[in-house]
TIMIDO-917174 format. One line per 4 residues: number of its first residue (from 1); their letters; for each residue x, y, z of C-alpha. Coordinates in pm, whole numbers. Layout:
N
NUM = a = X,Y,Z; ...
//
This chain:
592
1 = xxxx = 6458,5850,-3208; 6560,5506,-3039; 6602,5236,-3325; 6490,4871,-3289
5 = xxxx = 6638,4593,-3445; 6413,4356,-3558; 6623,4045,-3653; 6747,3806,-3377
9 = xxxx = 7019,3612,-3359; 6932,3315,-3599; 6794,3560,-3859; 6407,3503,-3839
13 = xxxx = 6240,3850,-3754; 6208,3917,-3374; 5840,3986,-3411; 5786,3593,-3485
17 = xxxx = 6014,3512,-3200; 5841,3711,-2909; 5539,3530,-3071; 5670,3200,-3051
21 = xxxx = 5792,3253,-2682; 5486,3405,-2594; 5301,3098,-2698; 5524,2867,-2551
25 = xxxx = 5470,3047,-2218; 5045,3017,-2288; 5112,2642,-2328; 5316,2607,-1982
29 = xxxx = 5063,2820,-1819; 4778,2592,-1929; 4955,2295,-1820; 5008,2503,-1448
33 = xxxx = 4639,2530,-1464; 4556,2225,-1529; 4739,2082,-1268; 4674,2339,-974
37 = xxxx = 4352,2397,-1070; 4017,2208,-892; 3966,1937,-1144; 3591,1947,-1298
41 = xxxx = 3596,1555,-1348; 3738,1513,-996; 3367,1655,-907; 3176,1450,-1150
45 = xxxx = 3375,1096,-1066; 3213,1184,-712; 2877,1297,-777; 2816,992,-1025
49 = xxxx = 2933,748,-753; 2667,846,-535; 2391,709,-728; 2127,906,-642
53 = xxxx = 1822,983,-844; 1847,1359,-865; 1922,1478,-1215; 2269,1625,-1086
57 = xxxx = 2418,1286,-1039; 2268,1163,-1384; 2413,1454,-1562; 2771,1427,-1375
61 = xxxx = 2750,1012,-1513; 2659,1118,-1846; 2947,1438,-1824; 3218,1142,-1769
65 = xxxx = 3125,884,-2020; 3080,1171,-2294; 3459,1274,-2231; 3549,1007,-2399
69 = xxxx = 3868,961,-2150; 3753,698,-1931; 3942,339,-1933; 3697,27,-1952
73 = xxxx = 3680,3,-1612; 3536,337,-1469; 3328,352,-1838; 3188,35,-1661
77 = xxxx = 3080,159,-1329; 2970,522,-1499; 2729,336,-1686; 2644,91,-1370
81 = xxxx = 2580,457,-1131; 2342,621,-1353; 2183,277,-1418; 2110,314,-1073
85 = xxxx = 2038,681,-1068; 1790,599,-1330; 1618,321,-1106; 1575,539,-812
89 = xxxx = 1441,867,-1014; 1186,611,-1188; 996,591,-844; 867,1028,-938
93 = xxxx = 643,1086,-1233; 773,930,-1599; 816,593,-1393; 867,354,-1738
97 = xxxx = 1096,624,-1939; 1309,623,-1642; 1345,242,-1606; 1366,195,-1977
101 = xxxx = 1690,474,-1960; 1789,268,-1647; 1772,-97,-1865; 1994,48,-2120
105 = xxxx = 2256,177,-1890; 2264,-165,-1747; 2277,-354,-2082; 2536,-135,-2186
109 = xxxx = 2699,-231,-1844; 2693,-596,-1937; 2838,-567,-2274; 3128,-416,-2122
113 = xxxx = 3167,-719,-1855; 2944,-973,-1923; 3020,-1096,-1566; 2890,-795,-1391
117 = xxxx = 2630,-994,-1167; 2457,-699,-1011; 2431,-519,-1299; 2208,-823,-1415
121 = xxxx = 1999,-849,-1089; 1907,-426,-1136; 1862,-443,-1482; 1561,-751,-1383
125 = xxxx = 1439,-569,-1077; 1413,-283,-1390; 1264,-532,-1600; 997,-655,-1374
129 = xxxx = 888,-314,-1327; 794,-273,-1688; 599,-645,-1639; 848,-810,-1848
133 = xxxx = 903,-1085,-1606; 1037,-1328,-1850; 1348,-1115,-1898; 1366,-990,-1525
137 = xxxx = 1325,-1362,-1380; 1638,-1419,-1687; 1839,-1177,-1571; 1828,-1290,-1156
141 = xxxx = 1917,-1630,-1301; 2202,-1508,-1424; 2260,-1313,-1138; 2302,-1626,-905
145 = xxxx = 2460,-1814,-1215; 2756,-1578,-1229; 2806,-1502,-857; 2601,-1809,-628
149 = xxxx = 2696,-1599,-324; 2515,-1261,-477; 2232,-1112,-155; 2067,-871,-400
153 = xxxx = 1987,-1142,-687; 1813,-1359,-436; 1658,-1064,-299; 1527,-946,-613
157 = xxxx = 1424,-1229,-730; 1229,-1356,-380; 1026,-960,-417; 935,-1038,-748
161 = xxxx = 799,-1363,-688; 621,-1220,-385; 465,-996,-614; 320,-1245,-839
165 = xxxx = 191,-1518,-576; 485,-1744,-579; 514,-1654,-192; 665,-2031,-90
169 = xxxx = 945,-1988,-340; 1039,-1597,-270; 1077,-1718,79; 1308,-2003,-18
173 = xxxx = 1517,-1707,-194; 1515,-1498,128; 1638,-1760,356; 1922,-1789,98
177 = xxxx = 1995,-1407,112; 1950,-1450,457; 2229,-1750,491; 2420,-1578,291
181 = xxxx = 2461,-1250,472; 2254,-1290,858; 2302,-974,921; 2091,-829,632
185 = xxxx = 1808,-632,822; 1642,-579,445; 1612,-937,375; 1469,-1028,745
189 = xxxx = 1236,-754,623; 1152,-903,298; 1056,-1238,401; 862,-1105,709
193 = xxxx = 631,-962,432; 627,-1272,212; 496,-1453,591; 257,-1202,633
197 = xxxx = 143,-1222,272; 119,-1572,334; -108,-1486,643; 124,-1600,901
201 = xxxx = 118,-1389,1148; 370,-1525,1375; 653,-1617,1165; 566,-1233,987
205 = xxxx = 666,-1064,1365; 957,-1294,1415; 1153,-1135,1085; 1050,-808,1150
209 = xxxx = 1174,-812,1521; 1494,-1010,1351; 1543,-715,1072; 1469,-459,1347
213 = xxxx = 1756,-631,1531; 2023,-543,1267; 2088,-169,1232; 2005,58,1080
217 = xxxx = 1660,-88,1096; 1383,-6,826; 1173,212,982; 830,5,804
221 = xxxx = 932,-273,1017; 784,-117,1356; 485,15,1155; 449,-305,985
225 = xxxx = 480,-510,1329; 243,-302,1514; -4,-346,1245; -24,-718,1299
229 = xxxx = 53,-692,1710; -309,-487,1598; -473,-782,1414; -344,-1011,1687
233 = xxxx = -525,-800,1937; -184,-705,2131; -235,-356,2148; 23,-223,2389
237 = xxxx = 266,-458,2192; 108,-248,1860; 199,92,2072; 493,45,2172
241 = xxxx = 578,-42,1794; 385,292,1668; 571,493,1926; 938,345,1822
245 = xxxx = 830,454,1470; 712,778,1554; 1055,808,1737; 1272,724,1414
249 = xxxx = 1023,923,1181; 887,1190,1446; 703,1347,1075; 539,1024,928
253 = xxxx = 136,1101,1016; 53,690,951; 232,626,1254; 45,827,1498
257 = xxxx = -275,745,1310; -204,390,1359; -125,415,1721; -459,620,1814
261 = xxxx = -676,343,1666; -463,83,1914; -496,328,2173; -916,373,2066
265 = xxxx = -953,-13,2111; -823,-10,2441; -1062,208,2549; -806,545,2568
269 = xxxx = -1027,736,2379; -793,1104,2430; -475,942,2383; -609,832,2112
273 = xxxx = -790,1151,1972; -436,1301,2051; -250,1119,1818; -563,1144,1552
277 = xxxx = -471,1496,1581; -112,1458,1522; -184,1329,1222; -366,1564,1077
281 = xxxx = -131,1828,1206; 169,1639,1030; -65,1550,710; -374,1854,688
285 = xxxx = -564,1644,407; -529,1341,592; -875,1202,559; -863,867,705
289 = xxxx = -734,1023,1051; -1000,1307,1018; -1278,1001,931; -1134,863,1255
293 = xxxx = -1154,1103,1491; -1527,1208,1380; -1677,871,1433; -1432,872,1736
297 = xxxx = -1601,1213,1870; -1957,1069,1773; -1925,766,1996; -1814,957,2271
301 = xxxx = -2088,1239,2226; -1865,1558,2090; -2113,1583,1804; -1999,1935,1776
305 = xxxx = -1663,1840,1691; -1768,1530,1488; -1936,1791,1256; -1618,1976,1239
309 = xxxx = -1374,1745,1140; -1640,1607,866; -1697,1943,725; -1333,1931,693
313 = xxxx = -1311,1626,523; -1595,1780,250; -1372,2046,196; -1106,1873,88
317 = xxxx = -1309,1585,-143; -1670,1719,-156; -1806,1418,-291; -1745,1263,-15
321 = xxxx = -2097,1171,67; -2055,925,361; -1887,1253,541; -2255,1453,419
325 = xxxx = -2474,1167,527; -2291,1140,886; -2333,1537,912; -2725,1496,842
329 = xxxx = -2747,1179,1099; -2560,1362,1396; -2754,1682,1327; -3088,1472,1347
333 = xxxx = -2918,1322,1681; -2852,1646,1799; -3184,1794,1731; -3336,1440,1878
337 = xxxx = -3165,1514,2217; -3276,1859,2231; -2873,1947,2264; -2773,2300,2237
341 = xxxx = -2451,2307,2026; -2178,2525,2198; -1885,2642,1976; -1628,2423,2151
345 = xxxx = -1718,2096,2372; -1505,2043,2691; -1373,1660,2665; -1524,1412,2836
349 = xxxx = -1365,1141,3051; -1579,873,2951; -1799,840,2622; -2168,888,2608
353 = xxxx = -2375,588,2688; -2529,368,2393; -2890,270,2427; -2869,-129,2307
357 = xxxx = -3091,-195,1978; -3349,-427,2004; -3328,-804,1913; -3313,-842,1549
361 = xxxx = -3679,-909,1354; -3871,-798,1109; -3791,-788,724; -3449,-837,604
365 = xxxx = -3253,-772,320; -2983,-872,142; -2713,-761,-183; -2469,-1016,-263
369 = xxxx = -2227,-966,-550; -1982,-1261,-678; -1684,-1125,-980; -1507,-1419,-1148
373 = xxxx = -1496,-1374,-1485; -1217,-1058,-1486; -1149,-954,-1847; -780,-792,-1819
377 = xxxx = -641,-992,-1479; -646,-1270,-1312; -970,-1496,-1318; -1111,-1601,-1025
381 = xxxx = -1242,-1968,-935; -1484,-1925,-675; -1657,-1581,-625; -1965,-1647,-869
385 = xxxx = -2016,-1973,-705; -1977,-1805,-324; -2221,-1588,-440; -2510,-1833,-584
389 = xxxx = -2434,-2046,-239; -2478,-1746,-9; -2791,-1625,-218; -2909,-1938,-185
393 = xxxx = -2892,-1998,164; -3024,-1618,246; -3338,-1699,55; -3395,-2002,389
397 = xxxx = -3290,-1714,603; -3611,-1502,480; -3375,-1206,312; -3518,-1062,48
401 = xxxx = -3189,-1073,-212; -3049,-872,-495; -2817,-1096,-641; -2576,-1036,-953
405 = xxxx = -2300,-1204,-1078; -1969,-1102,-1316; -2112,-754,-1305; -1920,-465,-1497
409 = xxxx = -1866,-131,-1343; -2275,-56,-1488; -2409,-351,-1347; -2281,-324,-1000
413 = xxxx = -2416,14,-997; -2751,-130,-1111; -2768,-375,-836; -2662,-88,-603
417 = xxxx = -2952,101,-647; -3193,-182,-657; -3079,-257,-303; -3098,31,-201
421 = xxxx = -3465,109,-338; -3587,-195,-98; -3365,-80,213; -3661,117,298
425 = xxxx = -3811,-22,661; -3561,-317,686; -3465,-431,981; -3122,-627,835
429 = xxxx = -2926,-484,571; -2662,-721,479; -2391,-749,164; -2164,-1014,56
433 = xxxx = -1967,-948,-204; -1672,-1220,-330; -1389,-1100,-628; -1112,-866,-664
437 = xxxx = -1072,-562,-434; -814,-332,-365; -695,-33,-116; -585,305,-183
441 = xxxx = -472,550,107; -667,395,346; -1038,324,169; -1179,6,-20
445 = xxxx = -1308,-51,-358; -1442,-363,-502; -1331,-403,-885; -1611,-495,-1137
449 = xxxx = -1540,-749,-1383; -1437,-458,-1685; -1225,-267,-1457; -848,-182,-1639
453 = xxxx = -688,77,-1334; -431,192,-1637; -416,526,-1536; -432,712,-1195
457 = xxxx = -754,872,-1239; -931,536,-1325; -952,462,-968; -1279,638,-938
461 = xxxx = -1401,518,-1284; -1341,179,-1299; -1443,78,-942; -1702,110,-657
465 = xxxx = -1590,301,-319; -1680,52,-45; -1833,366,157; -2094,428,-103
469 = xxxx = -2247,78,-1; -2197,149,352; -2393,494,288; -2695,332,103
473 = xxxx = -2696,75,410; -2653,312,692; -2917,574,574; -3175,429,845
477 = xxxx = -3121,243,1191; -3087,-106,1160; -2840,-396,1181; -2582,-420,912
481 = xxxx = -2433,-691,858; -2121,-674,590; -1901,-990,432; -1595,-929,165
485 = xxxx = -1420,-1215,40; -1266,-950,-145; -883,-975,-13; -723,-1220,-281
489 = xxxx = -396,-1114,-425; -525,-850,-736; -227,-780,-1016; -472,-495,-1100
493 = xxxx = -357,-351,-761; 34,-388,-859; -13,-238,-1239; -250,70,-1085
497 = xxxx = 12,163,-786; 278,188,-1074; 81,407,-1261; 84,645,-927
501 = xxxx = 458,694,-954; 577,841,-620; 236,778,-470; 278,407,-487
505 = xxxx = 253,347,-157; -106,460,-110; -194,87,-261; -197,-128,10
509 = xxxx = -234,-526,1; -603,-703,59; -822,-445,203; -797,-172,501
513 = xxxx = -966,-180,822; -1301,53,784; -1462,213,1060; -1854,223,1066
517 = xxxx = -2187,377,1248; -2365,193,1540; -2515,-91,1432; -2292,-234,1182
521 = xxxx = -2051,-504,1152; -1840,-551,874; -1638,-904,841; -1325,-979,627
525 = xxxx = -1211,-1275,478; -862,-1233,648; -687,-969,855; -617,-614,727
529 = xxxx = -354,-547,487; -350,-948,368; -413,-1143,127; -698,-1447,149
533 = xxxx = -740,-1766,-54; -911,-1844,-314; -949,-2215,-240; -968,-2557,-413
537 = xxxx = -1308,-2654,-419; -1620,-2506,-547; -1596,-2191,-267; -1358,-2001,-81
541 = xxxx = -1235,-2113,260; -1441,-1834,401; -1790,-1858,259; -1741,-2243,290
545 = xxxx = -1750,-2142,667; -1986,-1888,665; -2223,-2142,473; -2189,-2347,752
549 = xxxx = -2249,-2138,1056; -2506,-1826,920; -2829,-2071,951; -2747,-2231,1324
553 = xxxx = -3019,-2208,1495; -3044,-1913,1815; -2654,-1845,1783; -2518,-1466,1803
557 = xxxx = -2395,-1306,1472; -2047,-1282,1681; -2041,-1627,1783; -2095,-1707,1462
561 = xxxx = -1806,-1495,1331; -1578,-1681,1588; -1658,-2063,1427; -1607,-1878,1121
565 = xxxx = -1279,-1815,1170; -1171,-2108,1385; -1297,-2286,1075; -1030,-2102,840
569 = xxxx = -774,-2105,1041; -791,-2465,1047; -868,-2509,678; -578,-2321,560
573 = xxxx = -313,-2389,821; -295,-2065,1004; -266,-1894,672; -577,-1652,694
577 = xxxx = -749,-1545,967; -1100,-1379,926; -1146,-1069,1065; -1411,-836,1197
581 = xxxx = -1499,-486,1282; -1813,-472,1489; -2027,-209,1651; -2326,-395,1738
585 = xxxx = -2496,-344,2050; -2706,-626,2065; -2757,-1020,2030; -2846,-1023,1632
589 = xxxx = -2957,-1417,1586; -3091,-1466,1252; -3249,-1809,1271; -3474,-1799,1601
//
């Protein structure tokens, strides 16, 4: 047998010294590891510096200030990143918690260097979001206070000031960001939408062509430009816009929706049903396209394929009676014409003649709504009084009016069906209403005087869908003649597309072009997707012109429209311009 000695050379017992080299040689392999192996926090210093708001780069910021390791420094810009990461992950579905997580990032960003200007400017932009504008306006002060030269403190501070009317000032803080960095495509962008919110037109396309000029341009700048080239009634200039965008963003279905309606006002009626289809390829539930191309196919005669597309649109909202009623009236057509419906209509090169409607007589009348008195936003001056004046004056014009005032969400629906009880045999429908309104993906609602819009599913409780007043009027032939001073700027609107999270941007500003039936015009206190005046005196600029031109004496409802708006325009320096969406036929004079 083989003997072992088991004492080394200083006397301890060579069991305990293999132990201790054998844990000497775990230590130096550790340290080996740790230096040739990929580092963990190497991966984590990255992800965190990208800022984005995925929950991988907030867990890799939140990996590195938990290690406890980092200097003051990087624990500075850790906190800074997943401020940030915060901010861009509160635009999905717990919008405030996310801010609120964001806010204390940044505050704890501050403590750290109290000197950290953007910090300050994200933590207000966070701020303002949770309608704390006292500390968000605060904290862009400070912004500019600690660095005078900082882009994204004047650009924060000119959006939020946008946001709450103060459009003359947020400009003078984009032509500072702007002086202060010319090539900044985001702030030409910023203070084109302050000019357009402002209702100038011109100055609006000027900084969107300058912010398309500086690369990488924001792809809402063509969409945005094209919309007003559209108001201006420049619609190859609105085209060539919609086709950049579609170009940039060959996925984005508003952009080919917005180009067939340019293309169905110049008279291009399957270029235009082309794109509607696009659309609706790109976006299947895509009503608004789907409403578009129906009436689209109507005017030109597919009734067939009218029917279609509004079956579809049933399908996907079934209480969406305007889409029922317009089935019933082209099946009525159809059965009028004695047409036999094939399966599948060839297209047409030209659209189906319209038979002009008489000249206008007979009984008329008339709803007219004024909201003032809002009880959780903004008051109004003038809407109560536009709405006495107007009654007023259609009471000389022989309309028989409905007429209510600071109605609630039951009241309006009162009024509703009282006009709708005497529509019977009319030959004029018409409805005024002056207050708040908003859009949401595309279609109008007028907000009674209770209306809150806290959650996402108020929407359809708190207000009235334009197109169910456009239903009640367009049961029957006649002439319909409809006026909204409805477009002024409505915080109910800002505090309601919050709620929607991710779907934000389905809340548009003012109110959304709206396509109607033969017969009908509908006029707008200023362009699409603006906002109008509410005025100094005792009405609106608009109804102060519409007061004066409704009662002159053998003049066209169109002509009258025109000296309407030539009359704003001049009142408010170019800053509104009235609007209209007409299918009449025929000369409709009211006073003989």
């Amino acid at each position: 047998m083989i003997s072992y000695d088991l004492h080394g050379p200083s006397g301890l017992p060579r069991r305990e010294t293999f132990a201790r080299l054998l844990s000497a040689f775990l230590i130096f392999l550790f340290i080996l590891v740790g230096i040739f192996a990929p580092s963990a926090n190497a991966d984590d210093t990255a992800d965190c510096a990208k800022a984005t708001g995925n929950e991988s780069t907030i867990a890799a910021c939140t990996r590195r200030i938990e290690s406890g390791e980092l200097k003051k420094q990087d624990l500075t810009l850790t906190y800074y990143n997943r401020g940030q990461a915060w901010s861009k992950k509160g635009y999905g579905k717990n919008v405030i918690a996310d801010f609120e997580r964001a806010i204390a990032d940044y505050s704890e960003t501050i403590r750290l260097d109290p000197n950290f200007a953007e910090a300050y400017a994200q933590r207000g932009f966070a701020w303002a979001v949770k309608d704390n504008f006292d500390k968000a306006f605060a904290d862009f002060d400070n912004a500019i206070r600690i660095d005078p030269k900082s882009v994204i403190g004047y650009r924060h501070r000119g959006i939020w000031r946008r946001q709450r009317g103060d459009t003359d000032r947020a400009i003078l803080d984009f032509d500072q960001a702007i002086r202060l960095d010319p090539n900044s495509g985001v702030a030409y962008f910023d203070r084109a939408l302050a000019w357009q919110f402002k209702g100038n037109i011109d100055r609006a396309i000027a900084d969107y062509t300058e912010s398309i000029g500086h690369p990488p341009p924001p792809i809402n700048a063509y969409g945005n430009r094209g919309a007003l080239y559209f108001t201006k009634g420049d619609f190859d200039h609105a085209i060539a816009d919609f086709s950049d965008g579609i170009r940039l963003d060959p996925k984005r279905a508003s952009f080919f929706k917005s180009r067939g309606e340019a293309y169905e006002r110049k008279g291009n009626f399957e270029r235009a049903i082309s794109d509607y289809t696009d659309a609706i390829s790109l976006q299947p539930n895509f009503t608004a396209a789907l409403i578009d191309r129906a009436l689209l196919y109507e005017r030109i005669g597919r009734l067939d394929q009218a029917i279609i597309d509004l079956g579809t649109i049933l399908k996907i909202d079934p209480k969406q009676a305007d889409a029922k009623e317009r089935i019933e009236r082209i099946e009525k057509k159809i059965a009028a014409l004695a047409i036999t419906r094939p399966i599948v209509s060839a297209p047409q090169s030209a659209p189906a003649p319209i038979t002009s409607l008489p000249a206008v007589l007979g009984r008329r009348v008339a709803l007219v709504i004024g909201n003032s008195g809002y009880r959780y936003t903004t008051k109004l001056a003038n809407p109560a009084n536009d709405a006495a004046d107007i009654a007023q004056t259609l009471r000389k014009l022989s309309f028989e009016v409905v007429e209510g005032r600071n109605l609630d969400k039951r009241g309006v629906e009162d009024k509703l069906r009282e006009f709708s009880r005497k529509l019977g045999g009319a030959k004029i429908a018409l409805f005024f209403y002056a207050g708040h309104g908003m859009q949401v993906a595309g279609k109008n609602y007028l907000v009674p005087v209770d209306a809150k819009l806290e959650q996402p599913g108020d929407l359809r409780l708190d207000t009235i869908d334009l197109t169910d007043v456009l239903t009640q009027m367009e049961s029957e032939q006649r002439i319909n003649l409809v006026f909204l001073d409805a477009c002024r700027d409505n915080p109910l609107s800002r505090s309601f597309a919050r709620s929607l999270g991710a779907r934000s941007t389905a809340v548009g500003q003012g109110l959304s072009s709206v396509q109607s039936a033969v017969g009908t015009m509908i006029a707008y206190a200023t362009q699409p997707d603006a906002v109008a005046l509410d005025g100094e005196g005792r009405n609106s600029p608009f109804t102060t012109a519409l007061l004066k031109h409704i009662g002159a004496p053998g003049v066209d409802i169109s002509t009258v429209m025109r000296r309407v708006r030539a009359d704003v325009i001049a009142a408010t320096s170019e800053r509104q311009v009235p609007w209209d969406h007409s299918s009449l036929v025929g000369d409709v004079i009211l006073v003989q």
